[in-house]
RODO-2510 file (C-alpha; in nm, 4 decimals, decimal comma):
residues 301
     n   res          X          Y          Z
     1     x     0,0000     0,0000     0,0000
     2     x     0,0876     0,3448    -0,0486
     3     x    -0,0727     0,6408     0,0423
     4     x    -0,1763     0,9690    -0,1149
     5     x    -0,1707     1,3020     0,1004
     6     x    -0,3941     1,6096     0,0681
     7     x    -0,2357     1,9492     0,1442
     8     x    -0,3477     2,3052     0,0840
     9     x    -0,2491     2,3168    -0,3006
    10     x    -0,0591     1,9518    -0,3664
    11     x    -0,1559     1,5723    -0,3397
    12     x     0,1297     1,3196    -0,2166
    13     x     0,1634     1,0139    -0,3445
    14     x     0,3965     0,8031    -0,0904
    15     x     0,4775     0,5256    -0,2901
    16     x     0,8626     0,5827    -0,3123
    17     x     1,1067     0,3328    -0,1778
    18     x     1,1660     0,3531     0,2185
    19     x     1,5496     0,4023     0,2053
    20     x     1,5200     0,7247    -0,0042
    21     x     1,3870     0,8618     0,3685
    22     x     1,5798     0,7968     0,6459
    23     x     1,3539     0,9949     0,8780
    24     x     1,0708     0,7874     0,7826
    25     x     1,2402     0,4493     0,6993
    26     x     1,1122     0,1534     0,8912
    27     x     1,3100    -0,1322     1,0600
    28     x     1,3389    -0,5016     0,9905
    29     x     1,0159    -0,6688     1,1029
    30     x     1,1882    -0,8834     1,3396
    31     x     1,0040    -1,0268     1,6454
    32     x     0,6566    -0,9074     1,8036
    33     x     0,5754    -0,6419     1,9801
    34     x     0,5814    -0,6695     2,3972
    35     x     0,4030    -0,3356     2,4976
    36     x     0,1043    -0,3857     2,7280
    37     x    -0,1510    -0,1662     2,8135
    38     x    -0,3168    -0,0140     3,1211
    39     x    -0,5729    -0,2504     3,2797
    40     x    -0,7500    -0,0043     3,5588
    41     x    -0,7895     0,3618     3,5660
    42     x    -0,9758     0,6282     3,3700
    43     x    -0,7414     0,7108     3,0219
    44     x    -0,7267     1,0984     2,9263
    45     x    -0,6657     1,1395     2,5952
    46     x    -0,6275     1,5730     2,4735
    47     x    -0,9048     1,6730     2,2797
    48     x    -0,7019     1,9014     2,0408
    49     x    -0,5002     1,5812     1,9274
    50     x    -0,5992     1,2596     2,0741
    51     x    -0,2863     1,2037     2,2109
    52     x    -0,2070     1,0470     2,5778
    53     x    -0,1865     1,2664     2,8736
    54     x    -0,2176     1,0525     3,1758
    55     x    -0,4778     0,8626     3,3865
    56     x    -0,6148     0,8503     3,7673
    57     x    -0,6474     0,5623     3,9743
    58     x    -0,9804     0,4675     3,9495
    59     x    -1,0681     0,0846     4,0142
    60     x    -1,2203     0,0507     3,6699
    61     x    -1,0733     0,0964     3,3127
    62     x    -1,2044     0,3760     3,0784
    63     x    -1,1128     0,6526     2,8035
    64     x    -1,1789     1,0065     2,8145
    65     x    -1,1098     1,3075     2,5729
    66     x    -1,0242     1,6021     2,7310
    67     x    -0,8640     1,9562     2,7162
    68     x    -0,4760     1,9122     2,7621
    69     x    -0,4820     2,2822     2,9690
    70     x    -0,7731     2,1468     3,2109
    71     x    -0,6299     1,8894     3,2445
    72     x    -0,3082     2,0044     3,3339
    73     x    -0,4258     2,2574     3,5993
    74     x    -0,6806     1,9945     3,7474
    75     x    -0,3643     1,7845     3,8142
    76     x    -0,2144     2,0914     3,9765
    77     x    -0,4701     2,1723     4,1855
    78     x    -0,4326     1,8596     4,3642
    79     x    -0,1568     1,8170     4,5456
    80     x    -0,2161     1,4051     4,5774
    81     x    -0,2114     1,3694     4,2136
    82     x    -0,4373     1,0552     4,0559
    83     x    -0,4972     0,9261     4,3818
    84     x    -0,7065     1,1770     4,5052
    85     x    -1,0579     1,1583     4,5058
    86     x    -1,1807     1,5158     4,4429
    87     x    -0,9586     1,5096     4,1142
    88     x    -1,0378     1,2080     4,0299
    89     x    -1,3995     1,3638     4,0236
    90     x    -1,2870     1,6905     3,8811
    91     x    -1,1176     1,4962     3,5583
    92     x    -1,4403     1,2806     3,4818
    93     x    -1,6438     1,5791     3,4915
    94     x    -1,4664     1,8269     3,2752
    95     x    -1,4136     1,4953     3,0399
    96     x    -1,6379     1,2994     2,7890
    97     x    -1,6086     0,9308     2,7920
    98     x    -1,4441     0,7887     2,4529
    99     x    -1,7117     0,5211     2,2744
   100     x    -1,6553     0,3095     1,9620
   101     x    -1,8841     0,2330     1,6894
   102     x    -1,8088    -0,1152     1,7043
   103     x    -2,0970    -0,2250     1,4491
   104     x    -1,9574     0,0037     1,1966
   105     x    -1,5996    -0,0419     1,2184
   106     x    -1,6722    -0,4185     1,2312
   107     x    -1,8721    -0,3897     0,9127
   108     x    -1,6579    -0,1774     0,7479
   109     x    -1,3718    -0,4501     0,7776
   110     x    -1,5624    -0,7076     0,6489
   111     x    -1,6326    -0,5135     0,3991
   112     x    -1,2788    -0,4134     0,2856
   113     x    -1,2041    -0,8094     0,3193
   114     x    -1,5251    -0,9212     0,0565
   115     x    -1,4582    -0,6024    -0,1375
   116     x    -1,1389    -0,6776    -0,2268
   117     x    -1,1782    -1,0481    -0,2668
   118     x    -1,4713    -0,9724    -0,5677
   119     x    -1,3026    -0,6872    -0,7179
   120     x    -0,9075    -0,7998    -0,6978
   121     x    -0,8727    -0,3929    -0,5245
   122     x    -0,7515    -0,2964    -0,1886
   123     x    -1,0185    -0,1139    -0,0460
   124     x    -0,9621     0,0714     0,2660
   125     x    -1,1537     0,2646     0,5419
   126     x    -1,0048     0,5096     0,7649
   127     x    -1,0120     0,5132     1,1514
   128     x    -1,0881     0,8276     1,3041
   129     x    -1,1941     0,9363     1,6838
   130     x    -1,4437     1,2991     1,6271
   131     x    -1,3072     1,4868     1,9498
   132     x    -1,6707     1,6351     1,9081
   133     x    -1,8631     1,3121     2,0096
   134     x    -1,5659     1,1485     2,1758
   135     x    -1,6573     0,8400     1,9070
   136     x    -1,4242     0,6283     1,7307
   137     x    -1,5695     0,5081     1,4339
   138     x    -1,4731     0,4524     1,0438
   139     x    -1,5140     0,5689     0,7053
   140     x    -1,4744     0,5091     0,3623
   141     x    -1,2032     0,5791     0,1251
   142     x    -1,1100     0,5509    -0,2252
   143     x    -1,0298     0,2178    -0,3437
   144     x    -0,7254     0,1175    -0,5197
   145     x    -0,5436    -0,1085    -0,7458
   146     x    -0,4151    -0,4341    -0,6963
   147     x    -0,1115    -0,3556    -0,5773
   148     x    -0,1440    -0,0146    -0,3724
   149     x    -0,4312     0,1956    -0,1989
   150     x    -0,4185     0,5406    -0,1674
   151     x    -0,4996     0,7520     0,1600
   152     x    -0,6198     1,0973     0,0790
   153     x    -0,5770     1,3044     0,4030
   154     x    -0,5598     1,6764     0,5080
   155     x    -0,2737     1,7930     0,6981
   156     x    -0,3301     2,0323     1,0477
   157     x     0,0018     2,1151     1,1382
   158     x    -0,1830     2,3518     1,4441
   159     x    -0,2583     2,0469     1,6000
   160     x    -0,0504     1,7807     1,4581
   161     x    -0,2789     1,6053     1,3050
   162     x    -0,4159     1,4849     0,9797
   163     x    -0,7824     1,4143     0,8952
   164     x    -0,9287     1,1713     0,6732
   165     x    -1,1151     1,2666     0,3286
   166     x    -1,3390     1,0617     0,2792
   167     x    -1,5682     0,9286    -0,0355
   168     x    -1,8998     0,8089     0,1446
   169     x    -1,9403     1,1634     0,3806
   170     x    -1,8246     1,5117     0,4076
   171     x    -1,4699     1,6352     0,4745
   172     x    -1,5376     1,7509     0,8483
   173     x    -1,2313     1,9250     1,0204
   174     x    -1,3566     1,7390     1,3769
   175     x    -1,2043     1,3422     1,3014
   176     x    -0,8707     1,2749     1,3729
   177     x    -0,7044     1,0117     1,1744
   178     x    -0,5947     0,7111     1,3833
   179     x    -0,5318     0,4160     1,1736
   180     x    -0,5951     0,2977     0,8535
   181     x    -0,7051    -0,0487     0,7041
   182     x    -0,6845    -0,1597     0,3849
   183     x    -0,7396    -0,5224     0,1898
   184     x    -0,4659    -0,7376     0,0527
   185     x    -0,6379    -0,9301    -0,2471
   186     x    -0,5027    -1,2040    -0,4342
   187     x    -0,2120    -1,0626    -0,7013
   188     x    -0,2153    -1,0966    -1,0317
   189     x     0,0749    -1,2388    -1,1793
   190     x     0,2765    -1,2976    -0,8469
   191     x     0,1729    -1,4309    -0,5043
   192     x     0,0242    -1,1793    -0,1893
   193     x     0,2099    -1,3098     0,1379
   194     x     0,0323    -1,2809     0,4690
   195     x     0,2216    -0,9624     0,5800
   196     x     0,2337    -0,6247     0,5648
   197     x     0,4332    -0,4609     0,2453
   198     x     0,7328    -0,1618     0,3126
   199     x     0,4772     0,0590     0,1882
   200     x     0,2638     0,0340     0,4644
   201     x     0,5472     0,0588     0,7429
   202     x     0,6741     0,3361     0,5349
   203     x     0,3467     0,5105     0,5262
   204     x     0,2909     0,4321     0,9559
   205     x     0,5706     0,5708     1,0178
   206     x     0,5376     0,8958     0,8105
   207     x     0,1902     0,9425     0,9409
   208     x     0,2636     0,8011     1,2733
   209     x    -0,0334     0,6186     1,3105
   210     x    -0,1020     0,2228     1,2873
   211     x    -0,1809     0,0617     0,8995
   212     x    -0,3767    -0,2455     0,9413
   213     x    -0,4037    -0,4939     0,5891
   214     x    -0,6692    -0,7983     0,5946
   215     x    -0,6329    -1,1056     0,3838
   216     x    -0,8315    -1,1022     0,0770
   217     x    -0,6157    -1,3464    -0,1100
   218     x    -0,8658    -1,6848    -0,0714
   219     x    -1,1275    -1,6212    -0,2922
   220     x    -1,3924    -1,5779    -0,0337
   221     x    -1,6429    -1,3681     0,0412
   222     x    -1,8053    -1,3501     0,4234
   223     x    -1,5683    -1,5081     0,5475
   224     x    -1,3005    -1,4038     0,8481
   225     x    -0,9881    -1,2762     0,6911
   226     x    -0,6625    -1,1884     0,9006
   227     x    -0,5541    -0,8826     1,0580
   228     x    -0,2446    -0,7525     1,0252
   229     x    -0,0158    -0,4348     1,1389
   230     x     0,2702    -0,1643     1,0248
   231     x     0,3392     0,0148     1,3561
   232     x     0,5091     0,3855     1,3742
   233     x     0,7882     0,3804     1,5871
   234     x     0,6328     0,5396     1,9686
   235     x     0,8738     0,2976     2,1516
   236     x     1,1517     0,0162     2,1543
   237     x     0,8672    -0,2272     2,2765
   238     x     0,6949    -0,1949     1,9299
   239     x     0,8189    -0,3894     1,6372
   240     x     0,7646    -0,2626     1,3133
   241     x     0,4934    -0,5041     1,2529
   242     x     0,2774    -0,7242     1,4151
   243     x     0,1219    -1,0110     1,2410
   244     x    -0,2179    -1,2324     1,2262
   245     x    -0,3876    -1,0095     1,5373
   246     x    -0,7198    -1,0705     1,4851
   247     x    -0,9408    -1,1658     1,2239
   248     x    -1,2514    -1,0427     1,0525
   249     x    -1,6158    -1,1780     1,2049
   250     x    -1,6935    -1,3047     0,8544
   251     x    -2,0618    -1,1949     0,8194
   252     x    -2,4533    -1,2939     0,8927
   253     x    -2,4625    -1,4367     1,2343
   254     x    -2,0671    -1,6372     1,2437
   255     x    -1,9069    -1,4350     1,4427
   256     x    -2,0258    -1,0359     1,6008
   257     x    -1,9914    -1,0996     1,9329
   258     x    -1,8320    -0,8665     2,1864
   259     x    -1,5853    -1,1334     2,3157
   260     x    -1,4689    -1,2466     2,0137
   261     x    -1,4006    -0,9333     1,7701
   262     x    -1,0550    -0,7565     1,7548
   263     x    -1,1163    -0,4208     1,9243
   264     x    -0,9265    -0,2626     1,6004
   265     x    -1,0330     0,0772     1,6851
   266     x    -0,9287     0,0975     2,0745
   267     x    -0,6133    -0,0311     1,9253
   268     x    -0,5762     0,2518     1,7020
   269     x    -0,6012     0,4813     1,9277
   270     x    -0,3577     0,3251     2,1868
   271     x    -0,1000     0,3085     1,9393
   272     x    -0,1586     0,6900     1,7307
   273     x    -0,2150     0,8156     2,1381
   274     x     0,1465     0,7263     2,2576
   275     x     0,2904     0,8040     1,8949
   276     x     0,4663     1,1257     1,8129
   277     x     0,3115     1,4291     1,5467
   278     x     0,3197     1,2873     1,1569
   279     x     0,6502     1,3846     0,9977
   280     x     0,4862     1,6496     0,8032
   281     x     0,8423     1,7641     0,6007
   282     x     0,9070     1,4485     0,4890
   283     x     0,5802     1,4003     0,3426
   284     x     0,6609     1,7050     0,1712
   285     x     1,0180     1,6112     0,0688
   286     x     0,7886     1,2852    -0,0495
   287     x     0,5962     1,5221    -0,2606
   288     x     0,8570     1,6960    -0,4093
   289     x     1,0276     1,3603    -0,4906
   290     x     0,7435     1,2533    -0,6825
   291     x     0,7203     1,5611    -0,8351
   292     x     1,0720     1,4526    -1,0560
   293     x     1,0222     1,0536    -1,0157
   294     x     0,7575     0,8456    -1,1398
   295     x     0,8562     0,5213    -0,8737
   296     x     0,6076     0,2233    -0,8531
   297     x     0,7529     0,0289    -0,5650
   298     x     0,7230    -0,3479    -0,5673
   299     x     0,5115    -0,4600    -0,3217
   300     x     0,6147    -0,7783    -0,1265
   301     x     0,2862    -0,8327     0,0939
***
């Protein structure tokens, strides 16, 4: 996969080779990643960016979005930190609990996975949390070839973040990219491994946000089809991929169950929270490379 990148007056087309970017260049995909993630304790998340800013030490587990400034100056105020009550309190009422539209993202993967089984395309969907409804959720984008799919997002350097465009709803400045997914059909001419391709760690890294691909390459439609990851780089526990985490739930009654589906889009925002700002000049320098080169990378899925 490669992606394609709105900005003011240019598109991007990341679909260059990963060493022509150091900044931006993945490493091996060597071993799996060990990072684990909190089990108790309401999650704050800033509502500007939907990156991590802390939690309390609540008895139960939960994510909230919330100003960065209140709550920096709630934490302040209290000179026993997480543990106190009163902030504790304080925090959950100046915050909005974070919920996930898990019938639509689980939908919308199953769809990329039968989409791009009939059609021989990798469609993709974008992941996006709306800091204005505190929802994760998912929508369309573009489809693409056989070999690549193309992100179109819009760069907001104010807030370091980029937003998805995408084809099935208004632009809408409020959704915060987190992740996107994209099928890996069958190729034509060559063989599609169960993996991610350099493209997509190249493009997770430059966006700094997880890139998820699902098999497509059996043939079959409504069935489950494997998840797998290109990670940015937010920490030495993180490899640069992770494979085979979850699957699809395959359709009609054989598998939407809360206990059983991968929670893709709590991931997504684990990973883009703890991640650092998208590498904004190097998706430039990518644009101005492809402004002189006309590169079609070979993808090795």
């Amino acid at each position: 996969m490669s992606s394609k990148t709105f900005f003011p007056f240019t598109f991007v087309w990341v679909s260059i080779a990963a060493t022509s970017l150091p900044a931006c260049a993945p490493l091996s995909p060597t071993g799996v990643s060990t990072h684990t993630w909190p089990t108790h304790g309401n999650q704050y998340y800033n509502y500007w960016n939907a990156k991590y800013l802390g939690s309390d030490s609540a008895g139960h587990l939960s994510y909230r979005l919330i100003d960065s400034a209140t709550f920096a100056e709630i934490r302040s105020n209290f000179n026993a930190g997480p543990d106190d009550s009163s902030a504790i309190r304080s925090l959950i009422d100046s915050s909005r609990e974070i919920t996930i539209d898990s019938a639509r993202i689980q939908a919308d993967l199953q769809w990329i996975k039968d989409s791009s089984v009939i059609t021989g395309k990798e469609y993709q969907v974008y992941l996006y949390i709306d800091r204005t409804t505190a929802t994760i959720s998912s929508v369309h984008g573009e489809p693409g070839t056989n070999r690549n799919s193309h992100p179109y997002i819009e760069s907001d350097r104010n807030h370091g973040i980029v937003l998805p465009i995408p084809t099935d709803s208004p632009r809408n400045g409020n959704r915060i990219l987190i992740g996107q997914v994209h099928g890996h059909p069958a190729s034509r001419g060559g063989i599609t491994l169960h993996r991610m391709s350099p493209d997509d760690s190249l493009t997770a890294v430059c966006l700094q946000a997880p890139i998820y691909a699902i098999d497509a390459m059996d043939g079959l439609q409504g069935t489950p089809g494997s998840i797998h990851r290109a990670n940015p780089n937010p920490g030495k526990d993180f490899k640069p991929q992770d494979l085979c985490i979850g699957r699809t739930w395959g359709g009609g009654t054989s598998g939407f169950e809360a206990d059983s589906i991968y929670n893709i889009g709590l991931n997504a925002l684990h990973i883009w929270g703890i991640s650092h700002q998208p590498k904004f000049e190097e998706l430039r320098k990518i644009d101005a490379t492809n402004a002189t080169i006309a590169y079609r990378g070979i993808k090795l899925r």
